[in-house]
C-alpha positions in Angstrom: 37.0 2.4 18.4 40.6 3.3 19.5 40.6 0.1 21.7 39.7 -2.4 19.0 42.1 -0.9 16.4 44.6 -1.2 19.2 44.0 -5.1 20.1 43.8 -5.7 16.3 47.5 -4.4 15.7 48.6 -6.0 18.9 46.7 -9.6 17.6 48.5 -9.3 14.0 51.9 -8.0 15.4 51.7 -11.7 17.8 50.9 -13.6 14.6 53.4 -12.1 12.9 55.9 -12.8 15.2 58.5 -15.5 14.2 59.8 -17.7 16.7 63.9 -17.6 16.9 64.9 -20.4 15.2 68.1 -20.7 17.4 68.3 -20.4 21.3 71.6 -20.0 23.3 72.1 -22.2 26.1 74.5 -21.6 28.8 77.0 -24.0 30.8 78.9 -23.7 33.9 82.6 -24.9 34.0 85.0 -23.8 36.8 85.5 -20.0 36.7 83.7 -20.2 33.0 80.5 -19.5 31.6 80.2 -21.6 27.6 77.8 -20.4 25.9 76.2 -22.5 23.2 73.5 -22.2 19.8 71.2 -25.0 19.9 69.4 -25.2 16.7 65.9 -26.7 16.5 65.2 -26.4 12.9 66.3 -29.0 9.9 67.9 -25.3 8.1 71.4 -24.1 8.9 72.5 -20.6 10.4 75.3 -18.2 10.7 75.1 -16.7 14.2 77.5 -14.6 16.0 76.8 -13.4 19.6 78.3 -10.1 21.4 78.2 -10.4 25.0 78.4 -7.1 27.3 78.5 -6.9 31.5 80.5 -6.8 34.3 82.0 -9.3 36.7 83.9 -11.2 33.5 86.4 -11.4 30.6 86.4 -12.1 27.4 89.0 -12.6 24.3 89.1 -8.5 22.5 88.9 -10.9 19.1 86.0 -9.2 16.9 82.9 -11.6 17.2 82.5 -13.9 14.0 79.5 -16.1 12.4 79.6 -19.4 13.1 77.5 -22.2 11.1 75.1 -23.5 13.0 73.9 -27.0 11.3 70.1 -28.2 11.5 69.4 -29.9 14.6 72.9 -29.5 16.3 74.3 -27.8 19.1 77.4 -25.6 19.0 79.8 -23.8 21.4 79.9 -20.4 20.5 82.2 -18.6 23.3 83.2 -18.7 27.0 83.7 -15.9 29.3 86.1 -16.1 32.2 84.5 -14.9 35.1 86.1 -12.8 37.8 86.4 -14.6 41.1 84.1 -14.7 43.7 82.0 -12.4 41.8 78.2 -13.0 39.7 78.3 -12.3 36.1 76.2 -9.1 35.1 75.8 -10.1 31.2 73.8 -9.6 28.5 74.0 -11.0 24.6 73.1 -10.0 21.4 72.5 -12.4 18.8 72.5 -12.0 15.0 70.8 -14.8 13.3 71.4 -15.1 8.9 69.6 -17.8 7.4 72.3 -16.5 4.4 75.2 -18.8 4.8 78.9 -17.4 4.3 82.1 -19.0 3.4 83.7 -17.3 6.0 81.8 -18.5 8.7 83.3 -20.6 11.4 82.3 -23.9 10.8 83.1 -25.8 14.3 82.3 -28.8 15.9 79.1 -29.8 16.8 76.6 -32.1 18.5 73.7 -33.6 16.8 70.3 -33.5 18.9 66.8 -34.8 18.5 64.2 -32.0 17.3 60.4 -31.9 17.3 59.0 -33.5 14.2 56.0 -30.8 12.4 53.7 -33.6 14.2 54.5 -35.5 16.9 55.2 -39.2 16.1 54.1 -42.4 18.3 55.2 -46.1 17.2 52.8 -48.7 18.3 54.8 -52.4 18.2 52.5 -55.0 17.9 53.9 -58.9 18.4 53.5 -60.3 15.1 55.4 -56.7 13.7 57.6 -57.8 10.9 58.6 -54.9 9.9 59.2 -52.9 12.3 63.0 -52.6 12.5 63.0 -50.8 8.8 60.8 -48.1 10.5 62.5 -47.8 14.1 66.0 -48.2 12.6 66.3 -45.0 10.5 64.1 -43.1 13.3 66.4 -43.6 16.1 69.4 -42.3 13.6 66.9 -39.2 12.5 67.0 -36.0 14.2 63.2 -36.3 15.2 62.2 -36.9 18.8 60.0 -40.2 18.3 58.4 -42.0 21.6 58.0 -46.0 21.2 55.1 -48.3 22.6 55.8 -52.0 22.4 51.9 -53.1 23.1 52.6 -56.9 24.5 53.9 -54.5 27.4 51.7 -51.8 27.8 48.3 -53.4 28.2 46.5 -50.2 28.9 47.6 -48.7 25.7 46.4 -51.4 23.6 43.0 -50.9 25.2 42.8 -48.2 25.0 43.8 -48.9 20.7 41.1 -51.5 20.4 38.7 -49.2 20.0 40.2 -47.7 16.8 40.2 -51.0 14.7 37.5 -53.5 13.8 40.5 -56.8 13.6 42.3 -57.6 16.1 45.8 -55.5 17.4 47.6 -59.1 17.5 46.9 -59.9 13.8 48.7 -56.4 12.5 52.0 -57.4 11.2 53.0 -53.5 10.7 53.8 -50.8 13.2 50.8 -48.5 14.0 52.3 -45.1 13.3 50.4 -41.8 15.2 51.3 -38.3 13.0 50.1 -35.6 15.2 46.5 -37.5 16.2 46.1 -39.7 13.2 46.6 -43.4 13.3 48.4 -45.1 10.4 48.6 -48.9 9.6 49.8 -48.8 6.0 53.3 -47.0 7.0 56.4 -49.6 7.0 59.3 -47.7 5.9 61.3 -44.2 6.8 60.6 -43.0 3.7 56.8 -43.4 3.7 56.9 -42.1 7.0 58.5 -38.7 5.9 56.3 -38.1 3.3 53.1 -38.8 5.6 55.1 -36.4 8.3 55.9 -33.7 5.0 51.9 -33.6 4.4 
């Protein structure tokens, strides 16, 4: 009885686990470690990190929050290290999804994030409208992948078997959301609110 109740807490401890919304990348520079936030999310942060170790140093400035836009990347501090030496670190990192005035609000770098379901553009030659869907995707922060199917002639096989017409006679992209094929989808905006379902 002691062994279920045990693998019962340990299952609803692992669902209730969140997954940090904000991961910290490093990068080597000569004689410098730059440590980064990397945010995956469309929500913004505050972060600040506090490194400990050995074999470095680092400004004696109390740490501060920095903002941490959705889908960005931002440089959060660099430790000189001591020559000829491996850095012995570790970091802390507060994350507050409460945004203050007084946080730090550097520069940053946009990236591509994972959409809530994955999102595959089929191209078909007669496509008219296909640059009013691919347009606004390439500028989003989702990842997107791109099939153009005059050039990929397994793919479009292997798509035959989904439709009763033929794949040359569809004048709009074929949009995949996570599994499910779409044919009615021609803008951004419809797109979203298929993705938002």
């Amino acid at each position: 009885m002691k062994k279920i109740m045990l693998l019962l807490l340990l299952v609803m401890m692992k669902v209730h686990a969140q997954q940090k919304p904000i991961k910290v990348i490093t990068k080597d520079i000569p004689n410098r470690l730059a440590f980064y936030a990397v945010n995956e999310t469309e929500q913004d942060y505050d972060v600040q990190i506090t490194i400990k170790g050995t074999n470095f140093r680092q400004s004696a400035a109390r740490p501060r929050l920095v903002r941490v836009p959705g889908a960005s990347k931002v440089h959060l501090k660099t430790i000189i290290l001591t020559r000829g030496k491996k850095p012995q670190y570790t970091y802390d990192l507060m994350v507050n999804d409460s945004l203050s005035r007084r946080a730090l609000k550097k520069e940053f770098t946009k990236i591509k994030i994972k959409p809530r379901k994955p999102i595959v553009v089929y191209i078909t030659e007669k496509c008219i409208g296909c640059d009013s869907l691919i347009m606004p995707l390439d500028a989003s922060n989702y990842k997107f992948t791109v099939h153009r199917l005059n050039e990929e002639i397994q793919i479009k096989d292997q798509l035959k078997r989904f439709f009763t017409r033929p794949l040359d006679s569809i004048e709009t992209p074929i949009v995949n959301l996570g599994g499910k094929l779409f044919t009615g989808i021609e803008t951004y905006e419809q797109l979203l609110e298929e993705l938002n379902k």
